[in-house]
C-alpha positions as CSV (number, residue, x, y, z in Angstrom):
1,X,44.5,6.7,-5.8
2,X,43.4,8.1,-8.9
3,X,39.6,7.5,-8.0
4,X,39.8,9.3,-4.8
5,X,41.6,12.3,-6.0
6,X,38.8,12.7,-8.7
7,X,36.2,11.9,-6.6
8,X,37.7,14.6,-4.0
9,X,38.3,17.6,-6.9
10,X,35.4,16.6,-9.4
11,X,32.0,15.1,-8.2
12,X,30.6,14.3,-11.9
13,X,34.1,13.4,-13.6
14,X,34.2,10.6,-10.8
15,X,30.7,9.8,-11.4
16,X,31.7,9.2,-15.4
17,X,34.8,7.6,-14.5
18,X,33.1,4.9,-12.3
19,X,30.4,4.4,-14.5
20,X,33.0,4.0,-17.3
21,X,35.0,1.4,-14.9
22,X,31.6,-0.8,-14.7
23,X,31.0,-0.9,-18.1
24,X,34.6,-1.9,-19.4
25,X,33.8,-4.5,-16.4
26,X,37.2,-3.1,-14.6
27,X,35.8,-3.5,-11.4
28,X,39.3,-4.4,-9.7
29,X,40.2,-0.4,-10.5
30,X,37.1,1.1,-8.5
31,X,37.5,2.5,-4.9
32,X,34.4,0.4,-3.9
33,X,34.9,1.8,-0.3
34,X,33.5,5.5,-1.9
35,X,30.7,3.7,-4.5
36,X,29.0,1.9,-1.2
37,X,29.2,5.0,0.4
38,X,27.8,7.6,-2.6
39,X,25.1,4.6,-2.9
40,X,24.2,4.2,0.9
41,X,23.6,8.2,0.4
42,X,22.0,8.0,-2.7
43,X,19.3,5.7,-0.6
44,X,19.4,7.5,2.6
45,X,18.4,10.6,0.0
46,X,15.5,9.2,-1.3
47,X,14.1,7.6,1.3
48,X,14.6,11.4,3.4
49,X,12.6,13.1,-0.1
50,X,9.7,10.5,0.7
51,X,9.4,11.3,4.2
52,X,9.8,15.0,3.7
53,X,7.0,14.7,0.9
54,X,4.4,13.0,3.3
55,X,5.3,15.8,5.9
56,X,4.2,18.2,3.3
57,X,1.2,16.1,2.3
58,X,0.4,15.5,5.7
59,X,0.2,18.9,7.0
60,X,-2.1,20.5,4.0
61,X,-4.4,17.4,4.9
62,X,-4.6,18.8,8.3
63,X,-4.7,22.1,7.7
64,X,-7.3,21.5,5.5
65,X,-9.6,19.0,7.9
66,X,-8.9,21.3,10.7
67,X,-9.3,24.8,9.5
68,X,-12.1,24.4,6.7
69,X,-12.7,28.3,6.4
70,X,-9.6,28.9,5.1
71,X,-9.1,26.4,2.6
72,X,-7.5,27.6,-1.0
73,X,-6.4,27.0,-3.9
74,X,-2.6,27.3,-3.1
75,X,-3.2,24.8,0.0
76,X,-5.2,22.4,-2.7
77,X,-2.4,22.8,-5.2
78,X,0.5,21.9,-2.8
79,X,-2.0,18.7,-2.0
80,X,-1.7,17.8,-5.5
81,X,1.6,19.0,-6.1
82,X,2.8,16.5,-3.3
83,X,1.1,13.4,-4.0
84,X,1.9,13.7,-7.8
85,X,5.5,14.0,-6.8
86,X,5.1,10.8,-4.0
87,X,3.4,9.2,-6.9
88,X,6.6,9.5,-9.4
89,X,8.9,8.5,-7.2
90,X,7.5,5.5,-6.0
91,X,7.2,4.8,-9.7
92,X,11.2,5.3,-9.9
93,X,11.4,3.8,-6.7
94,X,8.9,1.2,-6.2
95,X,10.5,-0.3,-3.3
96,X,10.0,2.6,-1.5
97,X,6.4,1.7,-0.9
98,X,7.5,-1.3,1.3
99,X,8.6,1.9,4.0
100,X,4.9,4.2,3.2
101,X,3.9,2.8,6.4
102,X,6.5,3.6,8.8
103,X,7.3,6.8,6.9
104,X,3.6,8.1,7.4
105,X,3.6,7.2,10.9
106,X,7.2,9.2,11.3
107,X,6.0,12.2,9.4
108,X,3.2,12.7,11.4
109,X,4.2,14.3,14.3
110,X,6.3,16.9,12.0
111,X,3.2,17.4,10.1
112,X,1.5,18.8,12.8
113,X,4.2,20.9,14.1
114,X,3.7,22.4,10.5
115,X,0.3,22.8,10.5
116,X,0.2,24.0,14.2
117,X,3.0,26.6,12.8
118,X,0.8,27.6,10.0
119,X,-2.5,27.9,11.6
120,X,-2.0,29.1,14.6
121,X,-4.1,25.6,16.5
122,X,-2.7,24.3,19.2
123,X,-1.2,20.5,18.9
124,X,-3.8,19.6,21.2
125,X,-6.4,20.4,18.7
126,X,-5.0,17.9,15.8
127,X,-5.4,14.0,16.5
128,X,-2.5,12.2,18.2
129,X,-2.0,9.9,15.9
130,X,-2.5,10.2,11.8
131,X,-6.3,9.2,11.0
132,X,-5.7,8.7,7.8
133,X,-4.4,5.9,5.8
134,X,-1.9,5.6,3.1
135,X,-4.6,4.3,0.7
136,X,-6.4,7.9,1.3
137,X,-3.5,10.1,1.2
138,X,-2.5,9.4,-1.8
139,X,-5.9,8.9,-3.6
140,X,-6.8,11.9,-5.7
141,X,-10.3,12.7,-5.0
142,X,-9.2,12.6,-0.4
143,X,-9.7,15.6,1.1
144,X,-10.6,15.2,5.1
145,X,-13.6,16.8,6.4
């Protein structure tokens, strides 16, 4: 009772608390219902972060194949900025690379919308499927076109 009326009023004094339980291996006094939950999120979170990332990614790449007159520095910095990020957490996460696939081909359509919503092309002008692979994405020197 005590675990879910901390977990309820205080977020991070449950958080110690638990962690405190698993150390002292008192595992009999945590509300494991709660800790499967907070970890299914905690999952659920960073696998949503990945796919939001390549979203991100995604669209610069396109907006930068597809409109190559307006290219810039801010569009080449959120290119970095993105894959650098992708690039950590796979290192926390490493796991997470088992999913790049299926996460690429998920964020692609959202990745257009973006870059349709940002350039002004229509969908019809941006391929229907993503040309690129996960190898080039997140390769440093990869800029389409």
């Amino acid at each position: 009772m005590f675990n879910q009326v901390l977990y309820e009023k205080d977020f991070y004094g449950w958080l110690e608390h638990t962690i405190n339980l698993l150390k002292q291996g008192r595992l009999s006094e945590l509300n494991t219902e709660i800790l499967l939950d907070e970890l299914e999120s905690m999952a659920k979170r960073d696998r949503r972060e990945l796919l939001s990332r390549l979203v991100i990614l995604l669209a610069h790449l396109l907006k930068w194949q597809y409109q190559p007159t307006h290219r810039s520095n801010s569009w080449r910095g959120s290119i970095v900025e993105q894959r650098y990020k992708i690039e950590k957490q796979l290192e926390d996460s490493p796991s997470l690379k088992n999913q790049l696939e299926t996460l690429m081909i998920k964020a692609y359509p959202d990745a257009v919308k973006l870059a349709k919503a940002e350039t002004g092309l229509a969908t019809s002008q941006f391929a229907t499927a993503c040309e690129y692979t996960i190898k080039q994405i997140l390769l440093d020197e990869f800029y389409p076109g």
